[in-house]
N, C-alpha and C positions, 0 to 999 in steps of 0.2 A: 504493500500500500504506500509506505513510505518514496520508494521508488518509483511507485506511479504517479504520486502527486510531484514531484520532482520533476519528472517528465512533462506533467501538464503545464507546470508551471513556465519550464524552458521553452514548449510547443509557443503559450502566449505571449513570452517575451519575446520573441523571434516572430512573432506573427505581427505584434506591434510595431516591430523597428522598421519589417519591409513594408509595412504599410505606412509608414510618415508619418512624421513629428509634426503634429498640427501645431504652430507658434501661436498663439492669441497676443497681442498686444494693445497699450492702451498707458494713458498717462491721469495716474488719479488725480482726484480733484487738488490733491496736496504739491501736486509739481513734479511726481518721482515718475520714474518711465518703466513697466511691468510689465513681464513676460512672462505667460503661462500656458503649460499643456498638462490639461485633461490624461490620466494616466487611472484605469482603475483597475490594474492587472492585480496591484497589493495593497492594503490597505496603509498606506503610507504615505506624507505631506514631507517635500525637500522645500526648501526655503532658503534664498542664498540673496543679502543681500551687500553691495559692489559699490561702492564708491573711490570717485576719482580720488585717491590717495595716499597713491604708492610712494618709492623713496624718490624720484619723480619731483614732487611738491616738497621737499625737504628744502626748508630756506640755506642759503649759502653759511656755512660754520658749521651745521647744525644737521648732519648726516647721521640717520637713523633715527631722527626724530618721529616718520609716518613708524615706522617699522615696532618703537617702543609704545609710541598710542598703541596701535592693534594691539599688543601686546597686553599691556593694560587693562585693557577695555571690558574685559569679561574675569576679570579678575576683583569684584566688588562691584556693584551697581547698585539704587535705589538702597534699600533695609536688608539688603543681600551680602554678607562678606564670599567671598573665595571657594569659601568651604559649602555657606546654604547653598549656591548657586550645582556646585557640584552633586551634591547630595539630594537636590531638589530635582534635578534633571538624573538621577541615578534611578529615584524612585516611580517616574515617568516612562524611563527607558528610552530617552532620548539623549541626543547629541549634538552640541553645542562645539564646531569650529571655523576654521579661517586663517587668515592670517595677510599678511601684507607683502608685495611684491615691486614691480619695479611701477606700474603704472597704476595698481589697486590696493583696496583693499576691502578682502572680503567678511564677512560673518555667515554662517552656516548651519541652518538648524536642520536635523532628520529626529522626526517622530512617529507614533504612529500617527495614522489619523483619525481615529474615534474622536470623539467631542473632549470625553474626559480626559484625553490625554493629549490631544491638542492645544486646547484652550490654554491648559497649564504652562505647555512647554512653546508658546506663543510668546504669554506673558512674559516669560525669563529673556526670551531673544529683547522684545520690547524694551523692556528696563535695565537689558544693558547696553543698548543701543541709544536709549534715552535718554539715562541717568547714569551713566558710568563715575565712578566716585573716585577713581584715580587717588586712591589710600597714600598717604604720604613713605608710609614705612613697604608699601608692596611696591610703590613706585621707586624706590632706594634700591630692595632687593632685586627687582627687573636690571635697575640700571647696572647695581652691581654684577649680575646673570651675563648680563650683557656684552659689560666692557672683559670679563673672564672668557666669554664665546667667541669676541672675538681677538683677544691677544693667542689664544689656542691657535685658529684660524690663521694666524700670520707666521704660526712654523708649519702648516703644512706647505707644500708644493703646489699644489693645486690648485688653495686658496689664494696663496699668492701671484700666480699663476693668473686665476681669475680677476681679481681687483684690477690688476696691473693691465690687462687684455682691454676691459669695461676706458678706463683711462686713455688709454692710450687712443682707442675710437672714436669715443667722445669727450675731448680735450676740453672744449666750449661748452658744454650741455651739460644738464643737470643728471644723463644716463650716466655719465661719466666718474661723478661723486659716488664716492664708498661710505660707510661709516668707519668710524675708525675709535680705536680707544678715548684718543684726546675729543673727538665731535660728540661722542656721547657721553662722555665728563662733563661740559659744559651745560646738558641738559637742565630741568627744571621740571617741577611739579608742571608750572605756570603755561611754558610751553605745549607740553601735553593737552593743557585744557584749552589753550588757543587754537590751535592745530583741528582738536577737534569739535570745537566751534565754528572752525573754519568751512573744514573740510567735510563733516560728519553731518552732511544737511538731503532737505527734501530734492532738489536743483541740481544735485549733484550723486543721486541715488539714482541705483537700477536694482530693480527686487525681480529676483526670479522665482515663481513659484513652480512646482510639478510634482505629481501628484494626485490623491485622489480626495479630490476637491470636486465643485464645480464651478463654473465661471461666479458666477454670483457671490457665493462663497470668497473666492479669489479676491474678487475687486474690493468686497470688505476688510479681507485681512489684509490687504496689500496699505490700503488707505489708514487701517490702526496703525500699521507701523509708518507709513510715511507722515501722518499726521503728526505725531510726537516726537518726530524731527524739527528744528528750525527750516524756515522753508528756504534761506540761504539762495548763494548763485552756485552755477556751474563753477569748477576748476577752472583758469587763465593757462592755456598752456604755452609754455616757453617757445622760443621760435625754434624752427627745426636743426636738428645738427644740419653740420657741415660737413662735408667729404671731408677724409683725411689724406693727407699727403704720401700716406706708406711709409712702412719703414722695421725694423727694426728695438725691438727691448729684450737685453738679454738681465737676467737678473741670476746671482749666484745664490747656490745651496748646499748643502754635503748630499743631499738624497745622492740615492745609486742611479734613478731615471729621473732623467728630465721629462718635464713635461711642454708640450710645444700647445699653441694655440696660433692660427694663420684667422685674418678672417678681417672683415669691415661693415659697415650700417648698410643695409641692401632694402629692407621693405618693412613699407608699416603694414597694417591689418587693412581689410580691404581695398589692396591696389590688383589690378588686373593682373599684374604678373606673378601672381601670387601662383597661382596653379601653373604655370608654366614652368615657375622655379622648384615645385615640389614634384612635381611627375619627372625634371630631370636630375633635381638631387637625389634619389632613389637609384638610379645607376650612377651617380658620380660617389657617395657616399653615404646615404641615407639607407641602402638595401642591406646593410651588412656583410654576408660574405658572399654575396653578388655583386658589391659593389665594385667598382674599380679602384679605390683607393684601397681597401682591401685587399684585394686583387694584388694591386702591386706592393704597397709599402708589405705586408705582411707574409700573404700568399709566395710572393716572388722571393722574395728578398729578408722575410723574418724581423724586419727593424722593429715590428710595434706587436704588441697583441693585439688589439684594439685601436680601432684609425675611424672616424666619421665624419661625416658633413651634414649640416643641417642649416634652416632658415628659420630664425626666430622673429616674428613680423610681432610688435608693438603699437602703441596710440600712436607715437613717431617712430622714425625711420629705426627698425632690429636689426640685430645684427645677420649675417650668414658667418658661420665657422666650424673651421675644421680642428679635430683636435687627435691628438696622439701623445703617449707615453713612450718614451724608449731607454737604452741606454746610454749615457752621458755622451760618449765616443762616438755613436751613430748619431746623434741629433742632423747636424749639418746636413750628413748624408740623408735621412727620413725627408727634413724640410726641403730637399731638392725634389728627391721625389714626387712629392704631395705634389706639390708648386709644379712638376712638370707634368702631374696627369690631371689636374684642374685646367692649366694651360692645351692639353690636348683634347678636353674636355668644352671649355670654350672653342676651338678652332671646329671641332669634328663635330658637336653632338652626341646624341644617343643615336647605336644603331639601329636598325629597325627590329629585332630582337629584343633589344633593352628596353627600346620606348613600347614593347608589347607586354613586357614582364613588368615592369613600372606601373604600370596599367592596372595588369591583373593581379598584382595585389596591393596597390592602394583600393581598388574597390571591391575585392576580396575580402577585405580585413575591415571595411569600414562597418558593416554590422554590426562588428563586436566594439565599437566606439559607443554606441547607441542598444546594448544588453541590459542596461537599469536605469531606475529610476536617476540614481546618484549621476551617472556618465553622461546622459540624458543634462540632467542640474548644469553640468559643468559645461557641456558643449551651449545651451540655450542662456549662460549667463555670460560666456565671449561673445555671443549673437548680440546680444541687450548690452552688455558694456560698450565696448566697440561698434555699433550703428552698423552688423552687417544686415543682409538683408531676411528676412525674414523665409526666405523659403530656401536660406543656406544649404542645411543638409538635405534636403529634397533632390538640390541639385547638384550636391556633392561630386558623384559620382559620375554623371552626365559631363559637370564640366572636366575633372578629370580626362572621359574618355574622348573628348574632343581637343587638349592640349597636339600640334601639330610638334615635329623636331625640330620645322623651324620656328615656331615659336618661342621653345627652348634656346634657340641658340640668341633669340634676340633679344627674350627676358634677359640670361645668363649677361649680353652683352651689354645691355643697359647698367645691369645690377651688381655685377663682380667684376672689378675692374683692377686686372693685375698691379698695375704701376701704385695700384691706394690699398694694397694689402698691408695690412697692420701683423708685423708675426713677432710674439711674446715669448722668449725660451725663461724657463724656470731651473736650474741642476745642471744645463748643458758645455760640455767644452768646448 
């Protein structure tokens, strides 16, 4: 029995996903902009909601300011310490996360959805969304959490590695800014509460609902929670980076591998070339051991275990980068490689083999993007933060199989441009 209802349930979750993600959307009376799909495979209500700010908004000195709000923020609210909040949502069987990033920041509730155990676990998102109390002694211990997280952070490879990559891209830009021990020293209670007065408003919210709800339902609880937000402006975003000139940061380490990172700002979120550049990073380095950087730094030649490329598209212009680990001695020799099959990559294309395989499993696998409710939450709150369009994943797949090779090569040409390659070595000789 056990077995059978497992099955049923896998049959309707697979039956939902090929039949499409109906979006509803709508902007409550309160100013926030809401997105919801009807889901009543399980009895369960995801709730995610997004506002503009990530490290992003973080004023000049003052890196990791968005990052220590979030932080914060569910850690005491209203008549609630730390501990009721935890305990409250223990006894409901719900879950309460999120966390902050480079252009957001989210809050994230899963519950059931019966009344009695909704309502409750409703409230709790509310009043800490509303009322967050920002404890003087929990905001000490955060920051001291923090400045230890990240002075760790600065003897790995990696970490250093990454700061250093992020910098060098974006010299001018506020993508560019790390946090760093001494910026988040200087913090402040005060801070915190400004920030998110600022930031933490109706103008500047995206509420994602999904679940088993109904619209009605939806628009109500969307508007309690937007209500009891200040109704505030949108985010001011920074003017866009700049191209970087290319170049060069080698940083020393004792590790035994260096680590490399090659790469420069290529594409924000909804620019057309967005699918052209992901149908042909999938054979340059996104396919794993299909791919061609695999292929050669690894397969041929043994330099790296592990070699990838990907596109991280942003509010503003993301990054594309490659990354690999090797040994100290080989470094040189890896980053010539790379650089000479990305360079061959550009010139050639995909063959017509690769641009078929590319194909067949980005829309192969895209099913299991959209398998629950939660996957579901996360793809329809990039929909709603980001202004894409509303029948996205509908067409996921379609536009996929419509990307041409020359299209690739002309996205590629626009978007990666050797001479503005930024390559970071971390350990290398």
């Amino acid at each position: 029995m056990k077995k059978l209802l497992i099955a049923a349930i896998a049959l309707l979750l697979t039956h939902s996903v090929f039949a499409g993600v109906k979006i509803e959307h709508w902007v409550s009376p309160s100013g926030a902009r809401v997105y919801f799909v009807e889901s009543r495979v399980l009895p369960m209500l995801d709730v995610q909601v997004d506002f503009a700010a990530g490290s992003m908004f973080d004023p000049v000195g003052k890196s990791g300011l968005a990052a220590l709000t979030r932080a914060a923020l569910d850690l005491g609210a209203g008549k609630l310490d730390e501990t009721a909040i935890a305990e409250q949502l223990a006894d409901i069987g719900a879950n309460l996360t999120g966390g902050a990033d480079t252009d957001r920041a989210s809050v994230a509730l899963r519950t059931l959805s019966a009344r009695d155990k909704r309502e409750p676990a409703l409230d709790i998102l509310k009043t800490v969304l509303h009322k967050p109390l920002f404890d003087a002694a929990i905001f000490e211990r955060e920051k001291a959490r923090t400045i230890a997280g990240l002075k760790e952070a600065m003897t790995r490879p990696d970490s250093i590695a990454g700061k250093a990559f992020w910098a060098a891209m974006y010299p001018n830009h506020p993508y560019g800014r790390q946090a760093t021990p001494e910026s988040v020293g200087t913090l402040n209670r005060d801070d915190l509460v400004a920030f998110h007065a600022r930031y933490y408003n109706a103008a500047n919210a995206s509420i994602t609902l999904v679940g088993d709800l109904s619209r009605q339902e939806a628009e109500t609880l969307a508007e309690a929670i937007a209500s009891g937000l200040p109704k505030g402006q949108a985010a001011v975003l920074p003017a866009p980076p700049e191209a970087p000139k290319g170049g060069l940061t080698q940083l020393a380490h004792p590790a035994s591998q260096a680590h490399v990172y090659i790469g420069l700002p290529a594409v924000e979120r909804g620019n057309p070339d967005f699918f052209p550049l992901l149908v042909g990073n999938y054979t340059l380095g996104g396919g794993g051991f299909v791919s061609r950087l695999m292929k050669e730094v690894r397969d041929q030649r043994g330099y790296a275990y592990s070699v990838y490329s990907y596109f991280a598209p942003l509010k503003q212009t993301g990054p594309f980068q490659i990354g690999l680990q090797t040994k100290r001695s080989q470094a040189r020799d890896a980053i010539k490689v790379a650089r000479d099959v990305l360079e061959g990559f550009l010139k050639d294309g995909p063959s017509d083999d690769e641009l078929a395989a590319a194909k067949a499993n980005l829309t192969g696998s895209f099913p299991l993007r959209l398998d629950s409710n939660k996957k579901i939450l996360d793809n329809v709150a990039v929909i709603g933060f980001y202004g894409l369009p509303l029948d996205y994943l509908d067409q996921y797949q379609a536009r996929v199989q419509a990307v041409t090779a020359d299209e690739i090569k002309q996205a590629f040409a626009r978007r990666v441009r050797p001479e503005s390659l930024i390559t970071v070595t971390v350990a290398a000789d």
